[in-house]
C-alpha angles and dihedrals in degrees: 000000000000104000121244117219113208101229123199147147123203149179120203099333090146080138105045103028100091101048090058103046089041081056103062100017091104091063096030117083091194144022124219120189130175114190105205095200117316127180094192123070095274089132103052089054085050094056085043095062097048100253130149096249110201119178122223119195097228107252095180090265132115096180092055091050089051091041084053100048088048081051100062088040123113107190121090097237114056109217094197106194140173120231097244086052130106135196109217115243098227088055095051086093099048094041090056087057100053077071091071098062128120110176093062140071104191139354135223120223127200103255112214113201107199112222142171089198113096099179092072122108116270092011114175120198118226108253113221084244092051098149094216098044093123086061090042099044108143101027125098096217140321135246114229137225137162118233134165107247100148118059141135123290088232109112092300105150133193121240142214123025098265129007080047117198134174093198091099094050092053096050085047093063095045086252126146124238113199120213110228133182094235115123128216109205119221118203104173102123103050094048103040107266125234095299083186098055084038083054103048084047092060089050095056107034084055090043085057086049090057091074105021099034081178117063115108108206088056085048097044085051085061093045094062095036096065084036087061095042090052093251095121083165091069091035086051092053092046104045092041076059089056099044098057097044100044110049124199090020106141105196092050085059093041087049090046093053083040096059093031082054092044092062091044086264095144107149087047087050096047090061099050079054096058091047096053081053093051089057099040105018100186093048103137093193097058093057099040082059086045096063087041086064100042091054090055086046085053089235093139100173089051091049086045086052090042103046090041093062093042083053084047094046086055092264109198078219100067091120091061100035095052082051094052092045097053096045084051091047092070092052145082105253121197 
């Protein structure tokens, strides 16, 4: 069977390192890590765990540490991780597979971002049967997104400095991505994250501002940076940047009423939130926040409107809203 090569670059992951290696060695034949500058034993765990351990001096991108570690790998599948990722045990068979295939050249996983924070866009609540709940213990629910992290050793490179991808590289080269259910699961918020990686993103994405103070992705990076620090000021003041210079640009909006909400800023928050419906007017999510903030303005008929038209619109959050309704059911609303 073609060979996978476990791909990854870190910065002081002395902490989560092992448990995602441990998690895919049985499928992988051999382990590439590039330490891009650690001050933590992250090294030495590397070398503990048998892997080939390469050093890159940090040159500000993403894309050319990735592009190093694939250099100095042998299989013929590269397996590109990050170090607060797991691989579920009960994939690991169906992920090997995917290595016999010979009529793809990457393929995309589910990428389950693990989150406490229920305001935020395409929330999906954690189910009670959730199949993976020993790997989610702790987290409310997850946000979900699709990325290439499984593709052919041959001259597929990584691109942009952060938010790194190698779909492009693959359609460039007339090549095929298939779309699996495998999920990878991201676990980066209850433990802590890689404050290094989260800090390097904020540099450069402020270094970028510098010369295009208008871009809102960039903006919008910043936003959820200080978000994710507690500053919800400096969140406020990214994300309303965002928001201004990107349109129609939904998760700007949803980080903005996050953060406004966040500093008992309701009424602020509630209009943000018109404003996301006016530009999507089906979006379950908005209302279901909506109510949210109702509820913390004390307006208890408009919640009841609002959560009864996210459960309409398939909210993920039915268990919670049916809770709310029927506790609101026995009061007086106003």
């Amino acid at each position: 069977m073609p060979s996978i090569s476990l791909c990854m670059i870190v910065k002081d992951e002395e902490r989560w390192l092992q448990g995602c290696v441990e998690a895919v060695r049985p499928i992988v034949d051999e382990i590439i890590i590039v330490d891009t500058g650690s001050s933590d034993s992250t090294p030495q765990v590397a070398e503990g765990l048998g892997a080939k351990l390469f050093s890159y001096e940090w040159d500000g991108s993403f894309s050319n540490a990735r592009n190093f570690a694939v250099s100095k790998a042998a299989g013929s599948w590269i397996l590109s991780l990050d170090a607060d990722e797991r691989i579920a045990e009960q994939d690991l068979a169906r992920l090997r597979s995917l290595a016999s295939n010979r009529h793809f050249d990457g393929f995309s996983f589910i990428i389950r971002d693990y989150t406490n924070n229920e305001m935020l866009e395409n929330f999906v609540a954690l189910g009670a049967g959730d199949r993976y709940g020993s790997l989610a213990s702790g987290f409310k629910g997850f946000k979900q997104g699709r990325l290439v992290r499984m593709f052919r050793n041959e001259d597929i490179l990584f691109e942009r400095e952060i938010h790194e991808v190698v779909e492009h590289s693959i359609r460039k080269r007339g090549g095929r991505i298939l779309d699996t259910d495998i999920p990878i699961h991201h676990l980066g918020e209850l433990k802590g994250g890689s404050e290094a990686k989260a800090e390097k993103y904020a540099e450069m994405s402020g270094s970028r501002l510098q010369a295009n103070p208008n871009d809102p992705k960039d903006n919008f990076d910043l936003g959820y940076f200080y978000f994710r620090k507690g500053d919800l000021e400096k969140a406020e003041y990214f994300y309303r940047r965002a928001v201004r210079s990107g349109g129609n640009y939904l998760e700007a909006r949803f980080g903005l009423q996050e953060a406004l909400a966040g500093q008992g800023k309701f009424q602020e928050a509630v209009e943000v939130n018109k404003g996301i419906l006016d530009i999507s007017p089906e979006n379950a999510a908005a209302y279901y926040n909506l109510g949210e903030l109702y509820m913390g303005l004390k307006k208890h008929f408009l919640a009841k409107e609002a959560y009864e038209t996210a459960l309409n619109l398939g909210s993920p959050q039915k268990e919670r809203i049916m809770g709310i309704l029927s506790r609101l059911k026995d009061q007086v609303v106003l």
